[in-house]
C-alpha positions, 0 to 999 in steps of 0.5 A: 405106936412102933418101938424105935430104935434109939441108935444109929447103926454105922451106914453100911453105904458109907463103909470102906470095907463094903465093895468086899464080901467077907470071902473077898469077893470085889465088886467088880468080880461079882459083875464078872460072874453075872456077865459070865452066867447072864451073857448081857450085851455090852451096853445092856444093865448086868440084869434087868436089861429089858425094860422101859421107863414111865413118867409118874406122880407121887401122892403121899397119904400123910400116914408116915410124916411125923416119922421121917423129914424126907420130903419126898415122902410127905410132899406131891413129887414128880417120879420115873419108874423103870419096869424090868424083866430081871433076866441080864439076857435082853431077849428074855421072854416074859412069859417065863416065870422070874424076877420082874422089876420095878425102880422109882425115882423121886426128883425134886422138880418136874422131871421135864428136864436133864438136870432134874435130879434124883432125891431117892430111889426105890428098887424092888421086884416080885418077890417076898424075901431076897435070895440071900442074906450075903452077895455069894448066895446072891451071884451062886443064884443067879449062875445056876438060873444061867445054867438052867436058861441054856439055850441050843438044840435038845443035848446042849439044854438038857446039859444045862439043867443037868449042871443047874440041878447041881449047881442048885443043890450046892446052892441049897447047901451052902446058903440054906436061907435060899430055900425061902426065894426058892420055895417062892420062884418055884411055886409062881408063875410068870406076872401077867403084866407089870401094872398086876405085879407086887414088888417088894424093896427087900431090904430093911430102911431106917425112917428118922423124924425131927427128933432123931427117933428111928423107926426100921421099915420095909417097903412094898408096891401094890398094884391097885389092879390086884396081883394076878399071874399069867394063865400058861395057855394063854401065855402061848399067845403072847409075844416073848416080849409082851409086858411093855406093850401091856403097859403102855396099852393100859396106860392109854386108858388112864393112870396105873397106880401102886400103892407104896406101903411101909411095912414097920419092924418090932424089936426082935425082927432082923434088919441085916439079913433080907432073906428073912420074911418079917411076920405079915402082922407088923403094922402096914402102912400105906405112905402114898400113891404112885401114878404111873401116867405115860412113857417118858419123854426123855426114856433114853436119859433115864435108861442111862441112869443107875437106879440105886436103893442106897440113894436115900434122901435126909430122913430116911437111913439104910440099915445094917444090911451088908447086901444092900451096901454090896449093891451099890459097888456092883451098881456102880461097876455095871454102869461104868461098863455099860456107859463105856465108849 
């Protein structure tokens, strides 16, 4: 059995300085640099602005109960999942290599009605490791892939993957744990579908049973179909915006199904920075199975909704990660701005 973790770290969720980095960047001063570098549309999400949502079942496998009392976990439940393509640039084109993104919802009734309400989210995407272990490293990122995305004639888009090369550089030097989400960006191409797609949560979670006993984990989705990447001639046949058609089209034929693994931590693995890869020898657990099954009825609610990784149900903690607690203030500032009137 895994070594547990006897005490529990302050929820970094809860703490008053947690919407502040430690350079004093705000929030909302991190929303304004993704909007300056990813131009989203008004009422678009800041990233992940394209994407559809599905109804879904989650069966668990029974292998994680005596470690957690979160339900949603060790119980049949009703889920949504929201499949993105990363880019705050709504017209994204998805034969593009980048982060795509797939959010699960949990809901403690059927779902069929407006006041189902969410117990616990899932928020993970295609890659391994997070691109930074703090928010600066995270927005320096995402203002040099704007720059390298320049659009306009030959001049304007060679000027911007000039100012990209620097911008990566700088990146590269001053959050030398980047090379890890780069070296990865860099050596994939784009997912041919969201349904052939591994994404992984990225940050560490604590899972705590009866007794109090806590056990850090991470978590992962694995497409039953495999993983498979899209050949770049064929992509060329592909509509810009092909993934959600590809989704729905497979969808008639019957359910899609990930697997939602744990992946358990030992002593030594570090629970605070989500740009370090654990050993892929930790025990990997499979805790149950999420079938996708249709497009939502009610899409337009849930495209509304914030998909949160802080929002945990009782039985399962976040860690000690300062970026995982960043995340939900600049959740919360991105959906006052884009819910506005």
């Amino acid at each position: 059995m895994m070594p547990a973790m006897s005490q529990s770290p302050q929820d970094a969720s809860d703490s008053p300085g947690s919407s502040v980095t430690e350079d004093g960047m705000t929030a909302a001063q991190a929303v304004d640099r993704i909007e300056a570098a990813a131009h989203p549309r008004p009422h678009d999400r800041r990233l992940h602005a394209r994407g559809a949502v599905y109804d879904a079942r989650f069966v668990p496998t029974g292998q994680i109960a005596e470690w957690t009392t979160a339900a949603c976990l060790t119980a049949e439940s009703a889920a949504v999942i929201r499949f993105s393509n990363g880019s705050g640039n709504f017209a994204a084109d998805d034969r593009a290599r980048g982060v795509r993104g797939m959010a699960v919802k949990f809901l403690d009734g059927d779902g069929s009605s407006d006041d189902a309400r969410a117990v616990m989210d899932l928020v993970a995407a295609n890659f391994r490791v997070f691109s930074s272990h703090n928010p600066e490293g995270f927005i320096d990122l995402v203002e040099a892939l704007g720059m390298a995305a320049t659009e306009g004639g030959f001049a304007d888009r060679a000027k911007g993957k000039l100012a990209a090369a620097g911008k990566f550089a700088t990146v590269l030097a001053q959050h030398p744990e980047s090379r890890g989400a780069l070296k990865s960006f860099a050596g994939q191409q784009a997912p041919a579908g969201f349904a052939t797609t591994r994404y992984d949560g990225l940050h560490a979670f604590v899972l705590v049973d009866e007794s109090g006993v806590r056990r850090p984990f991470r978590y992962r989705l694995v497409p039953q179909l495999g993983e498979v990447e899209i050949d770049p001639a064929y992509a060329e046949t592909l509509a810009p915006d092909f993934l959600i058609g590809d989704l729905d089209s497979r969808l008639t034929t019957g359910p899609v199904t990930f697997t939602v693994v744990y992946q358990l931590a030992e002593p030594n693995d570090p629970t605070h920075d989500p740009s370090q890869a654990w050993p892929e020898h930790r025990p990997l657990i499979p805790a149950g199975h999420l079938h996708v099954t249709a497009r939502s009825p009610r899409e337009d609610h849930w495209q509304q909704q914030v998909f949160d990784p802080t929002r945990l149900a009782p039985g399962v903690e976040a860690s000690d990660d300062k970026m995982l607690a960043f995340r939900r203030h600049a959740y919360s500032v991105s959906a006052e701005r884009r819910l506005a009137p």
